[in-house]
N, C-alpha and C positions, 0 to 999 in steps of 0.2 A: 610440479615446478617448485623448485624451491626460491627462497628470495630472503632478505633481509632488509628491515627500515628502521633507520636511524634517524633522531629529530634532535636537532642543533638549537635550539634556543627557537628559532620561528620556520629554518629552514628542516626539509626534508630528502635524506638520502636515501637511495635503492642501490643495492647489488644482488644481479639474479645468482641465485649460487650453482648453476648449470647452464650448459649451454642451450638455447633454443632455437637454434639455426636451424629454417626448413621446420619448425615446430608448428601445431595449430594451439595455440595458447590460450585459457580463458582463468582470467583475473575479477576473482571475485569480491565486490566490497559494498557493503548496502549504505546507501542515504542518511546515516541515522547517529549518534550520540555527537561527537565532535563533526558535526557534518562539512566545514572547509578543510578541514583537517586531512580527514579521511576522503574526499573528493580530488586534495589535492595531491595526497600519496595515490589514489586512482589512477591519474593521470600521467605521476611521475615511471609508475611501473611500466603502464602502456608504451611510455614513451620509451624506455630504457627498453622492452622487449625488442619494439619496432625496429629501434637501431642496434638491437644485437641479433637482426637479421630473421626474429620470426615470420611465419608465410603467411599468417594470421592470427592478428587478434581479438578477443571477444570479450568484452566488459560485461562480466552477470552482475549487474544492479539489482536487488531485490527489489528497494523501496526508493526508488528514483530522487537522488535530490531537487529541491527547489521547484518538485513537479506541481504547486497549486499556483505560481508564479506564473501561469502559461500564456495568462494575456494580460493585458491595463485593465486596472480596479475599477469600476465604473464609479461606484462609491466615494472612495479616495480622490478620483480625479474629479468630480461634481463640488467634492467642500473642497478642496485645494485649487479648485474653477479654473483647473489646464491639466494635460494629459502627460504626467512626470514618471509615472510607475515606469519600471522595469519590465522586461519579458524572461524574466532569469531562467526559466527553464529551455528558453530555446539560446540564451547564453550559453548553457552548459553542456546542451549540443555539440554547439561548435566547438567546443574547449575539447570536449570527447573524439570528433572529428578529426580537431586540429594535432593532436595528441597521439592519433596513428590507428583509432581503436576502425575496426574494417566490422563489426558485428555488434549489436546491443540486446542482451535476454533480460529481461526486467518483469516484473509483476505488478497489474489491475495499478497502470499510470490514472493519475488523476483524471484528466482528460486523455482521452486515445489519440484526440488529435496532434498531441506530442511528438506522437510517430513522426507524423507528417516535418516534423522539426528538423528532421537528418537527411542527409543524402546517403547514407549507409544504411541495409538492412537491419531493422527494429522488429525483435519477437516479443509479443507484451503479452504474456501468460497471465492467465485467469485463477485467481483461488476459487472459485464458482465449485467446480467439483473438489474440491476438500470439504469448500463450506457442507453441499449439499451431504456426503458422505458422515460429515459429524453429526448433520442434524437426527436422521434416520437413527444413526447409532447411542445419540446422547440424548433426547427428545420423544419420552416412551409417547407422548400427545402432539406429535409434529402433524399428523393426520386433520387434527382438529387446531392446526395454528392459523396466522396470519403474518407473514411477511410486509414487512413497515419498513419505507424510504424516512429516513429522519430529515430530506429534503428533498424539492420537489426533480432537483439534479439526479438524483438517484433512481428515479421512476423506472428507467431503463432496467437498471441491475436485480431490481428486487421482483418485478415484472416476470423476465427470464427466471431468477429461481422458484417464483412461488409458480408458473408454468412447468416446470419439470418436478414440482411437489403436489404438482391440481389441488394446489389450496387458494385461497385469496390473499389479496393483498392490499394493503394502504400507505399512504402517503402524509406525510407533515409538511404543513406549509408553515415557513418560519420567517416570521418579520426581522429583520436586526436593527437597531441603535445605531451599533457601530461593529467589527470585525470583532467577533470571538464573546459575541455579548447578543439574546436575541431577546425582542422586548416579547415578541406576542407569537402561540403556538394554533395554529386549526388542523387538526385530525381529518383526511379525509378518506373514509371508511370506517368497516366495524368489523369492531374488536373484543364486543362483547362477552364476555364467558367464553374466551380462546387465548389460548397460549397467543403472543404478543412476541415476535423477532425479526428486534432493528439490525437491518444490514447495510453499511455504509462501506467506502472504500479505506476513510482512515479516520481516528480522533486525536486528536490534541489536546485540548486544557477538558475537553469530553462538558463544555456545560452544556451542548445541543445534544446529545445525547439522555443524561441525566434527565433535562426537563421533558424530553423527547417518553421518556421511560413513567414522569410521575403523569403526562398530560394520556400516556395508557391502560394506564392503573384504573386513572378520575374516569376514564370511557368504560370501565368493567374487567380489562384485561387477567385472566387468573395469573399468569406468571409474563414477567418478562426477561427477556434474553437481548446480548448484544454481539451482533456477530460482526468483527470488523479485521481488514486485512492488514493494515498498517497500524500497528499501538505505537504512535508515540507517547503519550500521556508525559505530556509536560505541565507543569506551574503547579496549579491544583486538580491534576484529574486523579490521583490514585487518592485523597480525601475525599473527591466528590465518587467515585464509584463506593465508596466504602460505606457511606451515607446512601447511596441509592435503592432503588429497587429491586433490581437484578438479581435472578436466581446463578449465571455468569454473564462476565464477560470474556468473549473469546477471540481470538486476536492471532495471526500467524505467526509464525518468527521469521518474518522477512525483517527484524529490531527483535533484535536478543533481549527478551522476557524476565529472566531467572531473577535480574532485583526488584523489579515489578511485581513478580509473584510472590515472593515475599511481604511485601508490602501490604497486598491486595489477595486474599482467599480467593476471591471472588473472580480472577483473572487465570483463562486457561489459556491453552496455545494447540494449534492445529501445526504439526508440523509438515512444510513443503518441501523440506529438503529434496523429498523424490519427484519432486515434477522440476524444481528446478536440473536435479541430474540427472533423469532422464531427456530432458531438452538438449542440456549439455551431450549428452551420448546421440541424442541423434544429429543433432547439429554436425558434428565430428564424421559421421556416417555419411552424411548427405541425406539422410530421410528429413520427412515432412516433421513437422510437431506438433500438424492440427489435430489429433489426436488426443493431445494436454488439453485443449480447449475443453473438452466433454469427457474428460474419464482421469481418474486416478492412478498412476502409475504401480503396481505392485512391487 
């Protein structure tokens, strides 16, 4: 599909430059740098398909906007002592919805229960098999590792990998102050004399991470790794990786990498492009795509 966007001072224009009447369409745009920006040209495309008569359209989200949004801060509403937060990511649902989109392919949402957030079919694809495939390949001592939750939400995810690596695993339990700031860290497990890799769903300014990385060093860890699907690395996290421990860190490109990697040596990138196109190819087919769930596409 071809298309063109033009930006008028705050406004955004689309013109598809073919026809797609009777088409099955999918419009791809990740969560990530300019994010109303690019969410709102998202929508605009959608929309402009919709009424130029496509039979379907599918929004491939990699990295889901506004997906940590998903419910009222408990935190925030406790000092601000009433219940004001937002639920932005089930806002942006509807907007997706309202906007014409009829399908959603997306990657490892923050919470799954997101899904639940649409009335339209939701495929929320797993980097789980890239991750596991790099480690084998890039980890000559993955044999003798430990898989670490850098919070105790993640017990799920690291659980399942270090289950299909029959290694162990641990957990960090992390106090916070306040959002993006965490006073106090407890390790639960050992990490003694083993490779040491945190695996989260995404990082941000990465200080739970970093402290996550020296508080496995202080337990004995020989090396540590950061295995995560969403880099954003805003404010100060490509200083604080650089300063850290990490032998890498590694990161999908569901958020284009390349100035990142510059920046940061120490930052690699698993590429998913084939799972998201194979999804797209079977999607289009009418096959299943639980298949992507447990295996890497060739």
């Amino acid at each position: 599909m071809l298309s063109s966007c033009e930006h008028y001072e705050i406004a955004t224009d689309v013109e598809i430059g073919e026809s797609v009447r009777g088409e099955d369409v999918y419009i791809v745009q990740s969560g990530c740098g300019e994010i109303n920006d690019n969410l709102m040209e998202l929508l605009i495309m959608i929309n402009a398909c919709k009424i130029a008569s496509a039979s379907r359209v599918t929004a491939v989200i990699p990295c889901f906007p506004y997906a940590r949004q998903d419910k009222k801060d408990k935190v925030r509403d406790l000092r601000r002592g009433s219940s004001r937060a937002p639920i932005s990511a089930k806002l942006v649902a509807n907007m997706l919805s309202v906007a014409g989109a009829d399908h959603i392919i997306t990657m490892d949402l923050h919470a799954s229960q997101i899904q639940g957030f649409f009335d339209i079919p939701v495929d929320n694809l797993y980097a789980e098999p890239a991750v596991l495939k790099w480690i084998k390949e890039n980890i000559p001592e993955w044999k003798n590792c430990t898989i670490v939750s850098p919070d105790a939400g993640g017990a799920k995810r690291v659980t399942s990998i270090a289950d299909r690596l029959n290694v162990d695993f641990a957990l960090i339990h992390k106090e916070r102050k306040k959002a993006n700031e965490v006073d106090r860290m407890v390790l639960v497990g050992d990490v003694k004399d083993r490779v040491a890799i945190l695996v989260d769903d995404m990082a941000d300014t990465c200080g739970t991470i970093c402290h996550a990385a020296d508080k496995l060093v202080s337990a004995g860890a020989t090396k540590v790794y950061a295995i995560l699907t969403h880099g954003i690395f805003s404010g100060p996290a490509i200083s604080r990786i650089n300063n850290a421990c990490f032998e890498a860190v590694v990161v999908t490109n569901t958020i284009p990498q390349e100035d990142k990697m510059k920046q940061c040596p120490k930052i690699q990138v698993i590429d998913i492009s084939m799972i998201l196109a194979e999804a797209i190819r079977r999607t289009h087919n009418g096959e299943s795509v639980s298949y992507l769930f447990s295996h890497v596409p060739l």
